[in-house]
BADODREN-477458 format. One record per residue (C-alpha): x, y, z. Coordinates in nm, 4 decimals. Layout:
N
{{X, Y, Z}} ...
This chain:
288
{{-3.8833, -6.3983, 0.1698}} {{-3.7330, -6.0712, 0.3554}} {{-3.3921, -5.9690, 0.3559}} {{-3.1521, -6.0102, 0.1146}} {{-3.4219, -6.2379, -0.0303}} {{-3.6661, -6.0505, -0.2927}} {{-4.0452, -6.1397, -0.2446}} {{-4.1341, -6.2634, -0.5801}} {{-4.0031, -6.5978, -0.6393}} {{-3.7248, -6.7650, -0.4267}} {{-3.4618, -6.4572, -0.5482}} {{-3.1743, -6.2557, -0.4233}} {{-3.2419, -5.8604, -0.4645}} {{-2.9556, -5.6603, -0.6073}} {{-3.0828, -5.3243, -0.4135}} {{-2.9999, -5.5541, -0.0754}} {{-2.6670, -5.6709, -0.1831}} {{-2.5250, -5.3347, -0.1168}} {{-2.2812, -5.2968, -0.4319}} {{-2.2552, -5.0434, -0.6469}} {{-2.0944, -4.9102, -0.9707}} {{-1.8708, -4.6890, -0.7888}} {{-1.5583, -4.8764, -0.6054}} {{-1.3876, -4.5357, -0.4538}} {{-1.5267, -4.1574, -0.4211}} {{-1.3278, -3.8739, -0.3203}} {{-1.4994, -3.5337, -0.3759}} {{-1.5527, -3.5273, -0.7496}} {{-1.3021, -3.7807, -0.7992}} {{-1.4831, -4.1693, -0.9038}} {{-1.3452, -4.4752, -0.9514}} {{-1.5571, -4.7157, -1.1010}} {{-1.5725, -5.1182, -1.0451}} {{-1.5564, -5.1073, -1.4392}} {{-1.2609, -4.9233, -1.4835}} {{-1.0895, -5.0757, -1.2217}} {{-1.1568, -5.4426, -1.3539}} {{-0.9672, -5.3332, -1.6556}} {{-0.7222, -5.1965, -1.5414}} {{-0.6500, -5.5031, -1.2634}} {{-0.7138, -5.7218, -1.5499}} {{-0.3949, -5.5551, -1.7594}} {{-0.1495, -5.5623, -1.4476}} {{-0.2024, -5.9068, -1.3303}} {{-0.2197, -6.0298, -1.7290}} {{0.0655, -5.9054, -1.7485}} {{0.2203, -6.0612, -1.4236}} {{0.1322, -6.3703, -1.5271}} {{0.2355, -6.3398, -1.8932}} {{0.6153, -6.2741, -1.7109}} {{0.5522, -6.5721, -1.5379}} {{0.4759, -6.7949, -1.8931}} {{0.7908, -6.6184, -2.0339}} {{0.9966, -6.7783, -1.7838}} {{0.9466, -7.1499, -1.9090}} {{1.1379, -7.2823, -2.1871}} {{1.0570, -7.1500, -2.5689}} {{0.9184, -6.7858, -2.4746}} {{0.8630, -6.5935, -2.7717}} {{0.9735, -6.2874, -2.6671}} {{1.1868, -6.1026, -2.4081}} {{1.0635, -5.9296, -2.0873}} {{1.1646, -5.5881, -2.2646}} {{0.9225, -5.6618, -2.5436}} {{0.6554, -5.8076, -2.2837}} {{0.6451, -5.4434, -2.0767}} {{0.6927, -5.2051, -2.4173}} {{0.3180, -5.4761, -2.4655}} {{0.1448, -5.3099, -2.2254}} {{0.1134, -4.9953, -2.3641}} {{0.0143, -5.1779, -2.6700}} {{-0.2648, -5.4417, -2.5746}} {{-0.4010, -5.1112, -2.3197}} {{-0.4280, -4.9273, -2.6567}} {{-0.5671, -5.1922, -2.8765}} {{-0.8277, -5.3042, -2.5747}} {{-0.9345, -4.9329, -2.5469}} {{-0.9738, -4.8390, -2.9066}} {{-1.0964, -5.1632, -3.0367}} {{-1.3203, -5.2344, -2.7789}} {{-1.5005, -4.9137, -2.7896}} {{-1.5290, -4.8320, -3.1497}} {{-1.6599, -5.2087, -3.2689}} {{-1.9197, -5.1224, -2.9522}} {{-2.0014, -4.8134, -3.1301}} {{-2.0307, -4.9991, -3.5103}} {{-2.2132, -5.2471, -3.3889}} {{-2.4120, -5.2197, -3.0597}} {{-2.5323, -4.8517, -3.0348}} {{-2.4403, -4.6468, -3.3770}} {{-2.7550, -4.4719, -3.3905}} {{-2.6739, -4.2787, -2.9911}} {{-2.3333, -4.1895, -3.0777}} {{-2.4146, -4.0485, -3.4052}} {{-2.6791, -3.8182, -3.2365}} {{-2.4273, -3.7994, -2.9433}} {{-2.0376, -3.8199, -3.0781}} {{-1.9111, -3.7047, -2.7471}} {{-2.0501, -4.0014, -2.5897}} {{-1.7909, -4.1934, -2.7602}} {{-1.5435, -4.0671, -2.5171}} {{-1.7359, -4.1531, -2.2269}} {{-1.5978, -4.4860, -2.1400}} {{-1.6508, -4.4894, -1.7844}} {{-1.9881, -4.5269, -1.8651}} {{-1.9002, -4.8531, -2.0123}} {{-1.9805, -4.9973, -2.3327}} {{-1.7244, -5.2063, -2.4558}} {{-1.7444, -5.5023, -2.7454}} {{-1.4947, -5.7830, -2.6110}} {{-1.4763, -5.8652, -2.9832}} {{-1.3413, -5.5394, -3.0694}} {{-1.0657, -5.5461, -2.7961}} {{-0.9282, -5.8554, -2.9362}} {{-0.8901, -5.7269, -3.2736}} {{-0.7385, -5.4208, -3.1346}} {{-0.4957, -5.6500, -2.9683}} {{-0.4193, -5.9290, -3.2357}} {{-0.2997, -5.5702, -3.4470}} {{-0.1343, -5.4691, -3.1930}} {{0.0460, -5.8070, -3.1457}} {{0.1169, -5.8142, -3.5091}} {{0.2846, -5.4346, -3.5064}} {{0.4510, -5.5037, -3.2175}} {{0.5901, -5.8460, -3.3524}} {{0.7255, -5.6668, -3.7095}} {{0.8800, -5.4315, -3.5356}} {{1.0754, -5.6725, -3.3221}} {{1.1182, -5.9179, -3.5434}} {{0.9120, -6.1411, -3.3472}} {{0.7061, -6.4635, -3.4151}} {{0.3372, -6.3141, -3.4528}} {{0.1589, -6.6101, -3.3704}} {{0.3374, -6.7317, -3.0975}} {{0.3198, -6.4128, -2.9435}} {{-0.0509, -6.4834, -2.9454}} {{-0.0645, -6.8053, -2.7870}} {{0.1217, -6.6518, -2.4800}} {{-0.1520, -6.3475, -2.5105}} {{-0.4380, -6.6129, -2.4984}} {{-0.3528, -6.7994, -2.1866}} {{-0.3246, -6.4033, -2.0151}} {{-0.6394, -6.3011, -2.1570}} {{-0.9433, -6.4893, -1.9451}} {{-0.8135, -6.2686, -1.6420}} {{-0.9280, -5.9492, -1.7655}} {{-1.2464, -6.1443, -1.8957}} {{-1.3386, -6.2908, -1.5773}} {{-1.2838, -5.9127, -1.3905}} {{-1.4878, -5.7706, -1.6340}} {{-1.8067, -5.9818, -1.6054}} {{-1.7751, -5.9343, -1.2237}} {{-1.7774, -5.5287, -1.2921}} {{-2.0705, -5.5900, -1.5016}} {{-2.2779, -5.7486, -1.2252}} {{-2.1460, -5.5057, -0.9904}} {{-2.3157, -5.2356, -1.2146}} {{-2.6397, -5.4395, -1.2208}} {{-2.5903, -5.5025, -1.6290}} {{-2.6055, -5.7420, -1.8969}} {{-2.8891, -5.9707, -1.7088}} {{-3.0240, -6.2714, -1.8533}} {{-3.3399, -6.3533, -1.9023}} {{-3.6819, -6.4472, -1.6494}} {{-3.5750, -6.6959, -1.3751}} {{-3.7261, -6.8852, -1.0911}} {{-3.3631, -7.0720, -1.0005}} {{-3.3351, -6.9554, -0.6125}} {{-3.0461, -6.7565, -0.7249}} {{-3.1875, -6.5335, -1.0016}} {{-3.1761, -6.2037, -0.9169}} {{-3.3771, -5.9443, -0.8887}} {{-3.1952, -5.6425, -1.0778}} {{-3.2558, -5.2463, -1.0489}} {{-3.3808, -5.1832, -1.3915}} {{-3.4167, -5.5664, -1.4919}} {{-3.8212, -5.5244, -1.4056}} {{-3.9885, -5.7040, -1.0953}} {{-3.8953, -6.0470, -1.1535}} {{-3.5597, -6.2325, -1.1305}} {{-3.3519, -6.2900, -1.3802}} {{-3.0046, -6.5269, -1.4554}} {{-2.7215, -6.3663, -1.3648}} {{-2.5823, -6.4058, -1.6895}} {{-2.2747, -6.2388, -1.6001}} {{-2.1516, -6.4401, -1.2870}} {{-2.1899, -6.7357, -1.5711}} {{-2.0212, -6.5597, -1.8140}} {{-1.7275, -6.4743, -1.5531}} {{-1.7015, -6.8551, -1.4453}} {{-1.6803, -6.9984, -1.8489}} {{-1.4594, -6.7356, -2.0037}} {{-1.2860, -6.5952, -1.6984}} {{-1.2494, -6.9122, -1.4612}} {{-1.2581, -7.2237, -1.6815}} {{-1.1238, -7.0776, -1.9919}} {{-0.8067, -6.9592, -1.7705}} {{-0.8131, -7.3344, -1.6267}} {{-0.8364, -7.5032, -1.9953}} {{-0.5069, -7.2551, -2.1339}} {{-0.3075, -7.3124, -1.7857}} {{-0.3110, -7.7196, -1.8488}} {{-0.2248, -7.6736, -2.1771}} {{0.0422, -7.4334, -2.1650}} {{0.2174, -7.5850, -1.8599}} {{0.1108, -7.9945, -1.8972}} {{0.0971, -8.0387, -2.2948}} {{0.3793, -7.9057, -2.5405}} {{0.0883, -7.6873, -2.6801}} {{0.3362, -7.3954, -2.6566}} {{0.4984, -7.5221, -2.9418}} {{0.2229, -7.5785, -3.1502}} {{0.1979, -7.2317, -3.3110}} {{-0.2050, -7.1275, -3.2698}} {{-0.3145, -7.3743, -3.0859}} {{-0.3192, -7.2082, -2.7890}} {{-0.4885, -6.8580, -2.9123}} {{-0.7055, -7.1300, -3.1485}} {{-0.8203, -7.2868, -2.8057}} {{-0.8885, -6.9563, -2.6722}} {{-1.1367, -6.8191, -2.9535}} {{-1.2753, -7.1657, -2.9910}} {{-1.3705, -7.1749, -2.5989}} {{-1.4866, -6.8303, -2.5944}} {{-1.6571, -6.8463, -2.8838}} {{-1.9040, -7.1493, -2.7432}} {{-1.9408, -7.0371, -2.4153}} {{-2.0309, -6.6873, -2.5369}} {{-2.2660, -6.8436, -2.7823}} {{-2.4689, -7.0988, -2.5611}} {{-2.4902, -6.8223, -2.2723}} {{-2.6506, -6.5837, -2.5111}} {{-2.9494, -6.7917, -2.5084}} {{-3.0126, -6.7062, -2.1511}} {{-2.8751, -6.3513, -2.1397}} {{-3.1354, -6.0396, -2.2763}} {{-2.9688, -5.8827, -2.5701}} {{-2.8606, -5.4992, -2.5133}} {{-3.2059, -5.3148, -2.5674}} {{-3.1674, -5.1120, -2.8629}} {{-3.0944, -5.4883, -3.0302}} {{-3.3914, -5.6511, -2.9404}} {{-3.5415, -5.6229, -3.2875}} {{-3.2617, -5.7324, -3.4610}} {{-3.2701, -6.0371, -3.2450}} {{-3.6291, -6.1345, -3.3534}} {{-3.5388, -6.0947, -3.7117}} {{-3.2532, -6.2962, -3.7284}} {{-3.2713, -6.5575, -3.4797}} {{-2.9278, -6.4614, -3.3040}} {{-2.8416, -6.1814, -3.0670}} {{-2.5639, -5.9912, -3.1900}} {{-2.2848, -6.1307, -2.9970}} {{-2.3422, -6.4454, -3.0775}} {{-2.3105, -6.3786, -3.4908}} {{-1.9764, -6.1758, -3.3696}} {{-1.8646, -6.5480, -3.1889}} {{-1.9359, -6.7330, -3.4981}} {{-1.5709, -6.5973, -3.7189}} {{-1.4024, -6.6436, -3.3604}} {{-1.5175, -7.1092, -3.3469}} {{-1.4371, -7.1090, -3.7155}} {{-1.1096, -6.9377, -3.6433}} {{-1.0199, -7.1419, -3.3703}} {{-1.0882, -7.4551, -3.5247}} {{-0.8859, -7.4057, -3.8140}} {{-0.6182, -7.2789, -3.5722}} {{-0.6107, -7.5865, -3.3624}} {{-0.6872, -7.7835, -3.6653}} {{-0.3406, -7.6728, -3.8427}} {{-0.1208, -7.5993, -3.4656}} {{0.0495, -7.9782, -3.5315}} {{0.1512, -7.8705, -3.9245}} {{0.3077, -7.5508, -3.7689}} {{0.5593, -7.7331, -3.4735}} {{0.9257, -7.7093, -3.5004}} {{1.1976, -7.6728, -3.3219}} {{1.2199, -7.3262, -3.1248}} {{1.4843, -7.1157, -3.0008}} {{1.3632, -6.9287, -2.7049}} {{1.4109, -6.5152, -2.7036}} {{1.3462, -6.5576, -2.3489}} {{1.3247, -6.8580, -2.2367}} {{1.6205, -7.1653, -2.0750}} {{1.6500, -7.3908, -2.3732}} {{1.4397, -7.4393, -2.7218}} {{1.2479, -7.7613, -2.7516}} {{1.1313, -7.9690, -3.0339}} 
């Protein structure tokens, strides 16, 4: 097929789509789609987490949720790149160690990110005297935002394909070979990003999950954790991975996922045990 249409297969050619890694260039200023999905991701989390901290119950204040911010950016940022360092690509950084500062280049472990920001909920939380798990139930439901953004910038920079296709709309990536391939992320973006978001907003707002402690942020790692797992069948793990793949049956990020639905289980599991009555920081009245 011609046009937008590749010739091998019924397929959609990425060249033809007209995107490209960089959103905005101004002389030898760049803004990349990456870096702007995070940081769109952090400002309209944290709209919306202002927006959860207005029903009854919140667990903390507006004060606490903005002094966040420069937490979770921290946590996402530091966590995110050095667990993609540990355990996707040791061997370029150690021959490279600069690289590790190169973030607009991308590389970032999810996995890593949240670890960096379930510390920096916990830090934040002793230091305010705050409720550590509730504070990540609130995070959870905020969370799928930034997720969804990100696997969009990842197809916008022609990365993380799946594997061989011939579904009319595999595509045919830049340096994916000839023939088309899943577009793992756009499925990726519509189970983490789109129908996690959906699963946490009808439980936050039509269940009294909120006052469950953890079984919100349980429902979150237990829904990531599957759809992450059951798309890695499809997607091509990162290249310098392949091997380790083969040998043990799993790609990397799915042995990361497997802590995160054993986590969430127990989480959800326990969230009943864990209810009581609770006085709002932030919030119109407590419940029980």
């Amino acid at each position: 097929m011609a046009g937008l249409f590749g010739n091998t297969w019924a397929s959609l050619s990425y060249t033809k789509m007209g995107l490209s890694p960089v959103a905005l260039e101004i002389g030898s200023f760049s803004l990349r789609w990456y870096s702007l999905a995070y940081i769109l991701g952090i400002v309209l989390g944290w709209m919306y987490l202002l927006r959860l901290l207005k029903a009854p119950g919140a667990p903390m204040s507006r004060k606490h949720a903005d002094d966040f911010v420069t937490w979770a950016t921290l946590g996402i940022i530091l966590g995110g790149r050095l667990a993609y360092v540990l355990f996707y690509d040791l061997g370029r950084f150690i021959e490279n160690p600069i690289d590790i500062v190169k973030l607009w280049e991308g590389g970032m472990s999810f996995h890593g990110g949240v670890l960096g920001v379930s510390l920096a909920i916990i830090l934040m939380a002793r230091a305010n005297k705050l409720d550590w798990l509730r504070v990540h139930d609130y995070v959870a439901c905020v969370v799928p935002i930034g997720l969804g953004l990100g696997r969009l910038a990842n197809f916008v920079n022609g990365e993380l394909w799946g594997g061989h296709t011939n579904l009319p709309w595999g595509v045919v990536f830049p340096d994916g070979g000839p023939l088309p391939r899943h577009p793992s992320q756009l499925y990726e973006g519509a189970l983490e990003g789109v129908a996690l978001f959906a699963i946490l907003w009808w439980l936050f707002w039509k269940t009294d999950a909120r006052y469950q402690p953890g079984k919100l942020v349980g429902t979150f790692l237990l829904g990531y954790g599957v759809f992450r797992f059951l798309v890695e069948f499809i997607r091509e793990p990162d290249s310098q991975l392949t091997e380790f793949a083969i040998q043990t049956g799993l790609h990397m990020g799915q042995w990361l996922t497997l802590p995160m639905i054993a986590g969430g289980v127990y989480l959800i599991a326990t969230a009943k045990g864990r209810a009581k009555r609770v006085a709002p920081v932030a919030g119109s009245t407590s419940q029980a």
